[in-house]
C-alpha positions in Angstrom: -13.4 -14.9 -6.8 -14.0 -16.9 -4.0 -13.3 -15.6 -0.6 -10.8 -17.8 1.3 -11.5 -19.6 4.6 -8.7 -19.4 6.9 -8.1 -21.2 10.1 -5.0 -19.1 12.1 -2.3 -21.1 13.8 1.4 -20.2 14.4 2.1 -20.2 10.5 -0.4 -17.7 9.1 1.3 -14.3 7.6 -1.0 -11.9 7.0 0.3 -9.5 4.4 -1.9 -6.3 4.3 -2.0 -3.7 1.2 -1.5 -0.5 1.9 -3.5 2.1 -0.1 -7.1 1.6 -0.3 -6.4 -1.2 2.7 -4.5 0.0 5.9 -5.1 3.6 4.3 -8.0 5.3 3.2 -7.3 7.1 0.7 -8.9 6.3 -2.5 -12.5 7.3 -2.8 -14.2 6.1 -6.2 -10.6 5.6 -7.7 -9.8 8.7 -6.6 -7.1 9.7 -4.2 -8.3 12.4 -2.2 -4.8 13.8 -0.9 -5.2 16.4 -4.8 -8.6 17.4 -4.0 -6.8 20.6 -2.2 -3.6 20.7 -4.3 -4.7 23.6 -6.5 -5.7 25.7 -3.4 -3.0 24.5 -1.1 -0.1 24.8 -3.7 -1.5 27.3 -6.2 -0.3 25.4 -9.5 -2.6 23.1 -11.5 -3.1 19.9 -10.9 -3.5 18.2 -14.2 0.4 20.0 -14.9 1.3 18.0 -12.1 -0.1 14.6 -12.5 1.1 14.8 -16.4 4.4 15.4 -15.7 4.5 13.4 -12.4 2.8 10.5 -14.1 4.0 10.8 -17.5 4.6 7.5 -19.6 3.1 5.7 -16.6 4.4 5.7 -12.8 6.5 2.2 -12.9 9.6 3.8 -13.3 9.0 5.6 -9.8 7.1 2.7 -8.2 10.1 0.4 -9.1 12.9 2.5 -7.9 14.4 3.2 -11.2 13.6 6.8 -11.3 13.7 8.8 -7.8 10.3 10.3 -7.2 12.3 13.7 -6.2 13.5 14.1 -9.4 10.6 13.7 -11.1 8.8 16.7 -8.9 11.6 18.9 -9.0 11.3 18.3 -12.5 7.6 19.2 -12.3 8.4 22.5 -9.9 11.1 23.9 -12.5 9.0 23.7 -15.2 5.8 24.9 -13.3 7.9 27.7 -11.1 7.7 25.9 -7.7 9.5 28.1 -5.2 8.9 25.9 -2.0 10.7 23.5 -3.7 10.3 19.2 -4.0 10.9 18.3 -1.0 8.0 21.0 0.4 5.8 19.7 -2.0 6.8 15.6 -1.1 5.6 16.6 2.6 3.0 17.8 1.8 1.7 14.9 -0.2 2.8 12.4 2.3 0.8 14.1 5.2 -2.4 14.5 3.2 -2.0 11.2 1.2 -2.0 9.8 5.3 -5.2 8.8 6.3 -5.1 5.1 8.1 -8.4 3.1 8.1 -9.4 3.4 11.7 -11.8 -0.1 11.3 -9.0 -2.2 9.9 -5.9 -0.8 11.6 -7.9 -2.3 14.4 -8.4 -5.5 13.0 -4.4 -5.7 12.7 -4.0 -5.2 16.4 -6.1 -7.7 17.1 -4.2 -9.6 15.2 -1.1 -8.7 17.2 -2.4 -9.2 20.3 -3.1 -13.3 19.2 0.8 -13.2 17.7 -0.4 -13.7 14.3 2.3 -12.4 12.2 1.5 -9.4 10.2 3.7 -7.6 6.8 3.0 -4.4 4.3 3.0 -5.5 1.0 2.8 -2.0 -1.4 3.8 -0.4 -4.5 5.2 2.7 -3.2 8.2 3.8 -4.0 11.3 3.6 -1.1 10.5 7.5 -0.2 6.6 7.1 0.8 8.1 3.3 2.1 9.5 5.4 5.0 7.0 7.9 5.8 4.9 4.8 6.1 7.2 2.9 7.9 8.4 6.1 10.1 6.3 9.1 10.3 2.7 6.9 10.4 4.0 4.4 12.8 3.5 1.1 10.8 7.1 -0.4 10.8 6.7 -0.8 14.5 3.2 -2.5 13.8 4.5 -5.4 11.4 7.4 -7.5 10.9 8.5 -6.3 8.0 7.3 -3.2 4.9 7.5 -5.1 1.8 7.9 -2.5 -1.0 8.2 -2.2 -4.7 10.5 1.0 -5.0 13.2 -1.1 -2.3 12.4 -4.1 -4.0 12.6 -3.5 -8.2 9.9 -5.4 -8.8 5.8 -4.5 -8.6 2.1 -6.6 -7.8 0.9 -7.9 -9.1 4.3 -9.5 -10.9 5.2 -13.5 -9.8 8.6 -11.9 -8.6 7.2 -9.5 -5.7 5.5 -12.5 -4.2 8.1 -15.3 -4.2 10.5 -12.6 -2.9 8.3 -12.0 -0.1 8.1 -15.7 0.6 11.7 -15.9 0.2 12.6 -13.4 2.8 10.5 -14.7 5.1 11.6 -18.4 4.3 8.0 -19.6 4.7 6.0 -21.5 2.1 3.6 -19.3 -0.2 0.6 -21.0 1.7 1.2 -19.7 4.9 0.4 -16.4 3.4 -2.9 -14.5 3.3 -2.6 -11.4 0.7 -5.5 -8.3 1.7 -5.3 -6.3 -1.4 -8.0 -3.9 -3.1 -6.6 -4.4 -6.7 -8.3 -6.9 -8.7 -5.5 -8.1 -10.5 -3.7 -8.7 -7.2 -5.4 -11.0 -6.1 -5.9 -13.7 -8.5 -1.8 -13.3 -9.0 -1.1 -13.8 -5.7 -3.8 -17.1 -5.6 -1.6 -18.2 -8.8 1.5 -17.6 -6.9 0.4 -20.5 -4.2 -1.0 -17.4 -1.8 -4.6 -17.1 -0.3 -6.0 -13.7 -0.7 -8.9 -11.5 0.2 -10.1 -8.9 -2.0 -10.9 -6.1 0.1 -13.4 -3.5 -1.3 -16.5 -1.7 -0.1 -18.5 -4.8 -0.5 -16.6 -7.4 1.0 -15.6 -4.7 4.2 -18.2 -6.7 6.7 -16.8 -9.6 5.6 -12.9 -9.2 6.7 -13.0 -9.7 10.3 -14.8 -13.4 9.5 -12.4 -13.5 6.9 -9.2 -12.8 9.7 -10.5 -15.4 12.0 -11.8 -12.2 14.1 -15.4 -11.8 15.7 -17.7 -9.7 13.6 -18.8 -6.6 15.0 -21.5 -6.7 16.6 
């Protein structure tokens, strides 16, 4: 699609994505946190992601199933000892790698008063480590999330409760987002978005109302 041309003034919200956008993390669709997990935690992975991810991962992302459940249910089957909450830190810390070129694009931001949100489908667990432990609820006005919220992206229902949180109109926002099927819901929804992927990297600061590198 299209890539949107936005003019800031005192209205624009920019809502940022989190994995694959503020955090770089997914390599090739691949999240590079596991690439150590057998070494690191001596069990095998494909155990883990079947059980962790079994019938899908909705149930988690949406908050209806706690995502410590799930992994103690994975570390009793698989023998565990350290336990889920070991193994939860240690995903959180490895899965924690913020994008150095556009976490500086979002102080920039800051520094011109544009107003800045996380919009992300995590569940309310990794919501807090992202919030907390990586620093990013003191960076925007507010962490959007599925898991606190019941409801996913790219479903109409996330974005008009953003909008209705806020109490702005769905035009003053700007989605960032890496999914394909984010964006065109969000531009259905009354948003403007920008689909951020390897391609279209050199193009966000334009895109932010920000002076390309040089």
């Amino acid at each position: 699609m299209n890539q949107p041309s936005v003019t800031f003034d005192t209205r624009t919200i920019v809502a940022w994505d989190f994995d694959g956008v503020l955090n770089r993390n997914i390599v090739n669709g691949r999240f590079i946190w596991a690439d150590r997990f057998e070494i690191d935690i001596g069990h095998s992975l494909n155990d883990f992601t079947e059980i962790i991810f079994r019938n899908g991962f909705d149930e988690v992302i949406t908050g209806k199933v706690d995502l410590r459940d799930r992994i103690e249910e994975w570390a009793r089957t698989v023998n565990y000892t350290e336990g889920a909450d070991a193994l939860i830190s240690y995903w959180f810390k490895n899965d924690a790698l913020p994008d150095t070129e556009v976490t500086m694009a979002m102080d920039m931001l800051s520094s011109r008063g544009v107003r800045q949100i996380i919009v992300t489908n995590n569940e309310a667990r990794r919501a807090a480590f992202i919030e907390r432990e990586m620093g990013f609820g003191n960076r925007v006005e507010h962490v959007f999330a599925s898991g606190r919220m019941g409801v996913r992206k790219p479903d109409p229902a996330f974005f008009k409760h953003v909008t209705d949180v806020l109490e702005v109109e769905p035009k003053q926002m700007l989605l960032v987002d890496d999914c394909p099927k984010n964006v065109p819901a969000a531009v259905r929804c009354g948003w403007r978005a920008f689909h951020f992927i390897d391609h279209t990297r050199d193009q966000l600061r334009k895109v932010l109302g920000l002076n390309p590198q040089n």
